[in-house]
Structures are given as structure tokens and as C-alpha cells.
N, C-alpha and C positions, 0 to 999 in steps of 0.2 A: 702388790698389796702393801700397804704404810702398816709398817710393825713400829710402835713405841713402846718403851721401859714403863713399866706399873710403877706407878708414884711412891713412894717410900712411906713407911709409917710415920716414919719423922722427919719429911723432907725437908731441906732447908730452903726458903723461898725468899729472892729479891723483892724488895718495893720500890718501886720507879719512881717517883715525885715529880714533874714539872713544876718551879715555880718561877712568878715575877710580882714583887713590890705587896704580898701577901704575909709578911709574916706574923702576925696574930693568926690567921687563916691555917698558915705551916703551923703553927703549935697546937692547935686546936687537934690536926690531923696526926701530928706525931704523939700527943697524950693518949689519942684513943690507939695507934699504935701500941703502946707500952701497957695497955689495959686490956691487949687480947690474949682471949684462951690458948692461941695457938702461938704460940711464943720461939719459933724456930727461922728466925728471921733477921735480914740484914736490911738496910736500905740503903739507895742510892738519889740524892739530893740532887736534881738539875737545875742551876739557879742562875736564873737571867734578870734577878733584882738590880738595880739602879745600885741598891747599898747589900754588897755581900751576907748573907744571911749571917753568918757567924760574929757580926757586929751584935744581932740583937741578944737584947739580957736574957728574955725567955728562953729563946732555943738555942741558946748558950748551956740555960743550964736540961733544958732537955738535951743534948747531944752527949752531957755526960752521963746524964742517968741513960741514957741508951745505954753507951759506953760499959757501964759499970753493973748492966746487966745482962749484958753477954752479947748485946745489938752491934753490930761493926754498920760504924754510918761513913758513907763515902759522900763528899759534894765536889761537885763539878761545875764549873761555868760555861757556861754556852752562850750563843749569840742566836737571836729567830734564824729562822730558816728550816728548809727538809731537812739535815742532818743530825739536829738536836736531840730527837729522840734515838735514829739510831745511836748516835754517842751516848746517849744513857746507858742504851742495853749493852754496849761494847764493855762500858764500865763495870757491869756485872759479871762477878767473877767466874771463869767458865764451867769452876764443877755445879752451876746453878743453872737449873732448867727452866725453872716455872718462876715469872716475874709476871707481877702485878703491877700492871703500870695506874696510876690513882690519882687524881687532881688535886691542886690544895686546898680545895674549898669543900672535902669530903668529909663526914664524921662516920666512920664506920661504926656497927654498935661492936659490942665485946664478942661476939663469934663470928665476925667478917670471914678472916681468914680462915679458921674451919671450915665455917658452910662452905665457901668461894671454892676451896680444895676436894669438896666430894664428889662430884660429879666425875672427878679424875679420877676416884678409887671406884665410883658405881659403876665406870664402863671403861674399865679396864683392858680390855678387848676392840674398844673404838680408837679411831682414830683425832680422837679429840683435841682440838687444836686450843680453844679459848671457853673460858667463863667466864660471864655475866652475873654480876649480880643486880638489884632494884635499886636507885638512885633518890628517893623521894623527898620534895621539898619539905622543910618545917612543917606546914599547916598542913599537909595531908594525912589524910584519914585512910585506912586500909578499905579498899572495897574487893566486890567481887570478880575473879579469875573468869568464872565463865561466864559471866555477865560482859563481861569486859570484851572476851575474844570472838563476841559474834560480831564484830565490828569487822568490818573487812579493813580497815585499816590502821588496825590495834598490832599485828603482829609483823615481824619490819621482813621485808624482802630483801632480793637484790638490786632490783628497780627501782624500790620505795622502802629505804632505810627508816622506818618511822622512830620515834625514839618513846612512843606510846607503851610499848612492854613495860622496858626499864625506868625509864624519866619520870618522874615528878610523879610516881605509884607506888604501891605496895601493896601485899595481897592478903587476905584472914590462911590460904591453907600452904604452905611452902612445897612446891610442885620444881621437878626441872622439863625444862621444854628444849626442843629442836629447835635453832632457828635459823638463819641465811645472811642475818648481820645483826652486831650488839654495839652500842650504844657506849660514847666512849669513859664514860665517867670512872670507870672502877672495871679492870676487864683484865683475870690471868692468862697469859701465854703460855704455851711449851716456846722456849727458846726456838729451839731445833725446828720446829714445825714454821716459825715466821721466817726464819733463816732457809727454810725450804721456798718458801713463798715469794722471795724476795729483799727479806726485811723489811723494818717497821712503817717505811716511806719511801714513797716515789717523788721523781722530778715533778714541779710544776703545780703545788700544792703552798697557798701563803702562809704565812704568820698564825692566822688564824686556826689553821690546821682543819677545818672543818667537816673535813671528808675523809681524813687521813684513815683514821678505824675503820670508817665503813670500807675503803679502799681495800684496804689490809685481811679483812673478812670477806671478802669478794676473792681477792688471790687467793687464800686458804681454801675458799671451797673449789675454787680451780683446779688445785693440786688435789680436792677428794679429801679433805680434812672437816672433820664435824664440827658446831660452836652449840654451844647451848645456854641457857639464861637459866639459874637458879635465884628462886624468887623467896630462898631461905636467908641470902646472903645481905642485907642491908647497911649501905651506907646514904647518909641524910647526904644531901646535894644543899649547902648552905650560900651556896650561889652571891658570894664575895662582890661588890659591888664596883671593885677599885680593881686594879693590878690584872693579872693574867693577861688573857689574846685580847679580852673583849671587855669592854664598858657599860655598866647597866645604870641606872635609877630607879631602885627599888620606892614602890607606893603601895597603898593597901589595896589597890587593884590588882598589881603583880609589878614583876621587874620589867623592864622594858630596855631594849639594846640601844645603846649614844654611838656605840663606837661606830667609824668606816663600815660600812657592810659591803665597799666593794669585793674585799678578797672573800668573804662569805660565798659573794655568789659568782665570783671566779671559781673558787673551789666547786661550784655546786654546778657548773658548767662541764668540770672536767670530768668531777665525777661520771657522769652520765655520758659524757663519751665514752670513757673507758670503758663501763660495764655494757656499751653497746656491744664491742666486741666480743667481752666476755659471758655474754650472752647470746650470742651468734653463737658462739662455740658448747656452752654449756647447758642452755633454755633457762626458763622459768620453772621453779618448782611449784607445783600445784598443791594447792588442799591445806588445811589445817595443820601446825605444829604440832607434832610426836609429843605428849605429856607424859611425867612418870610422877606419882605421889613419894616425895621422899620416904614418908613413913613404909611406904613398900621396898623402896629400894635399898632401905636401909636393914628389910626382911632378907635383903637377897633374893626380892619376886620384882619381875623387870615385865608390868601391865603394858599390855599396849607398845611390847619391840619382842621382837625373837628371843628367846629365852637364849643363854650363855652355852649351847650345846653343838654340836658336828651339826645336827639338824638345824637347828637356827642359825646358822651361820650362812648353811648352804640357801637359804632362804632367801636369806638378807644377800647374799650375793647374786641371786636368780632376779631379784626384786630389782635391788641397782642398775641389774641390766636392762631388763627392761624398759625401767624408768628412762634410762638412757639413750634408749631407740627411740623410745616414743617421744622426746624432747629434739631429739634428730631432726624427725617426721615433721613434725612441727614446725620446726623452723625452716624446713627444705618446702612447705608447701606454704609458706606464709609469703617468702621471699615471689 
């Protein structure tokens, strides 16, 4: 059984930043930084710009005002490749557990970090590996949750990562859900639990990176660690035109991709090999995502999972098994 440490009242949490040739975009992301309720926080800069980010004026003088408010900002250079995000997270100093790794083209609003963080204090008792939070483009409109999830292809598998939860949405009621993979834009870690899983990357994954999360979320549930999407947390997805893995042309029909899409669908190749295997060994989880209403969870009434007791526990552990025979079953008789 995966026992983890209850999150601390006042944890102190890394921010991981990938960037390349975005620095209006990086400032954009470290103001709304410096403007969040949850202020216990360090960040780590990965910076694969053509011109050293510390050249520019703006986040020049944002680095100090981090600085000079208690933010300890580390930057580091990297080259593409798999090992770039691991070298972020190594960067991160190791009395820090829970790192958010976060794109630079993300506007979180001023309770990012809060909400992002509660699901860790709601289920304390789980073995919760990652949180998601809603990534929505500019022009969208909040629509409906359960309108939404009768889609069978709304809520993302291991099969079919969809990014329809998170991506380019948001919701009227702030709910957390169960899910099987999350969507990479804005996503906290337990250190400890990716570092069980393997770390942040595997061989054989381009530039692009384009599978690497969903990869990452597939081993996490390997090892029996939970992920869930809270649809409290929002950061705007401003979707940079210039710089990063990938090239768009934005029009008023929508953005549209210029760059190479070979490595895209290299990645999208491997992917699905991988999770051949690990779905030989694990199945498919069936049925609809576990929902909890924050405003409940935040009663301390946990709708719709085992309540926090000997009895509930024993449940949820009777259930697992099952579940886990009968995904057996399954795949010994499909073969």
C-alpha cells in the first residue's frame, strides 16, 4: 500500500517553467505568479531561448521583484531533448515535494496555486499522484460539466488521452474528478511519486514532447497512484504563436499548426505502443469519472467515494480488487 506525507499547511511548492524565444509570454506568466493568493513558492526557469532570458528588461526586472519578495528564482539552460525536464526537476531543491510544472504561454488567474493544491489536502488518505487543473483559451465561454461528460469522448483515458476535460474549457460549477491521464499545460506533481514511476521522461520521445505527460500518467497509474482534474484551478492557455516546441498562425477561425508535425506523430506512435503493454497488464478502466463537488469537500462530506473511515477503506480496497480481476478476465479472454 503507497503511504504519502499530508501536504502541509504552508507547503512550499516549485514552478517548473519550460521556455524558448517567449519572453513577453515568460512575463506575462511570472506577473500572474507574483499576484497569487498562495504565495509559498520558488521557481525554476528552463531556458532553451536562442538569447538568455536574463538579457530581457521585463523579466529582468520581474526576477527582482520575485527576489525581493521572498521568490528564490533559479534558471537553467538546457538543450531539446528527453532529459530537459528531467534536469528541471533535479534543479529543484529536494526538501520540495510538489512541483508544478507550467508552460509559458499560461495565465493562471490569482487562486491557481491554491485551488491546484487542494485536492492534495481533500484526500489525504489517497495516493494521489498529480493535479490538473482547466487550461481555456481566450474567447471561451464557461459551459456545462454534465452536458459536456455525456460525450464519450470528453473524459481522456489511457487509450485516448483526449485533452477535451482540460483544454480550451471551463466549467459554471468547480467539481474534482478521477481521471486516467491529464492534459499537459499546468499539472502538480508529488516529486516522490514520479521518481517512483520512473521520472518525468522516457527514451524515444522528440522535441516536441508530445506524449511525454500522457506517458508519465500511464506509469503513475501503473505503480497504483491516483491523478485527478480540478476544474477550480484555471489557467488561460494564451497559446503563443512564435517560440516554444511548436509553430502556429493564429486567425479568427482558430490557430492552426506550421511547424514539422513529424515528431508529433512519432510521439503519437510510441505512445500507443507503450500503453499496449501497459494495458496488457493493467486493462481499461470502465464507466464514468468519480466526481466530488468542491463545495462538499470542502464540508469534509466526500459524495460519491468511501467516506475517510476503517469501513471505507476496507471497501475501497475490496473494490480495487475486484476491479482488478475482472480487467484480468478480460484481457485473458480477448487475447
Amino acid at each position: 500500500m503507497i503511504k504519502l506525507r499530508p501536504i502541509k499547511t504552508d507547503e512550499k511548492i516549485a514552478v517548473a517553467v519550460p521556455t524558448k524565444n517567449r519572453p513577453s509570454y515568460l512575463a506575462v506568466l511570472l506577473a500572474s505568479l507574483l499576484n497569487q493568493t498562495y504565495t509559498n513558492f520558488m521557481v525554476v526557469i528552463n531556458d532553451q531561448s536562442d538569447s538568455p532570458v536574463e538579457r530581457d528588461d521585463a523579466l529582468t526586472d520581474l526576477f527582482t521583484l520575485a527576489k525581493n519578495t521572498g521568490h528564490e528564482i533559479i534558471i537553467i539552460r538546457t538543450e531539446g531533448g528527453r532529459n530537459r525536464h528531467q534536469q528541471a526537476m533535479e534543479a529543484v531543491p529536494e526538501s520540495i515535494e510538489f512541483i508544478l510544472r507550467i508552460d509559458d504561454d499560461m495565465l493562471p488567474d490569482a487562486g491557481f496555486l491554491e485551488n491546484i493544491l487542494k485536492p492534495f489536502r481533500f484526500f489525504s488518505g489517497r495516493p494521489l499522484a498529480a493535479v490538473g487543473g482547466c487550461n481555456p483559451e481566450p474567447t471561451m465561454k464557461p459551459v456545462n460539466l454534465d452536458v459536456n461528460l455525456a460525450h464519450s469522448n470528453w473524459t481522456p483515458t489511457l487509450e485516448e488521452p483526449t485533452w477535451r476535460l482540460q483544454g480550451h474549457r471551463y466549467y459554471n460549477d468547480p467539481e474534482v474528478l478521477e481521471v486516467e491521464s491529464l492534459n499537459g499545460g499546468a499539472i502538480c506533481y508529488r516529486r516522490g511519486a514520479v521518481e517512483h514511476a520512473g521520472g518525468w521522461a522516457v527514451e524515444g520521445y522528440s522535441d516536441h514532447a508530445f506524449r511525454e505527460e500522457n506517458d508519465l500518467c500511464a506509469r503513475l497509474l501503473e505503480k497504483d497512484y491516483a491523478l485527478m482534474v480540478t476544474t477550480g484551478a484555471l489557467a488561460w492557455h494564451l497559446l503563443a504563436p512564435g517560440g516554444g516546441a511548436r509553430e502556429f498562425i493564429k486567425t479568427h477561425r482558430g490557430n492552426f499548426l506550421i511547424s514539422d508535425k513529424s515528431g508529433i506523430e512519432s510521439d503519437n506512435r510510441l505512445f500507443h505502443e507503450r500503453m499496449k503493454a501497459i494495458l496488457a497488464k493493467r486493462g481499461p478502466v470502465a464507466g464514468e469519472p468519480r466526481r466530488y463537488k468542491i463545495s462538499d469537500l470542502e464540508k469534509n462530506v466526500y459524495k460519491g467515494s468511501p467516506l475517510r473511515t476503517l469501513k471505507g477503506r476496507i471497501l475501497k480496497t475490496i473494490e480495487s480488487n475486484v476491479l482488478r480481476k475482472l480487467r484480468g478476465l478480460y484481457w485473458y479472454f480477448r487475447k
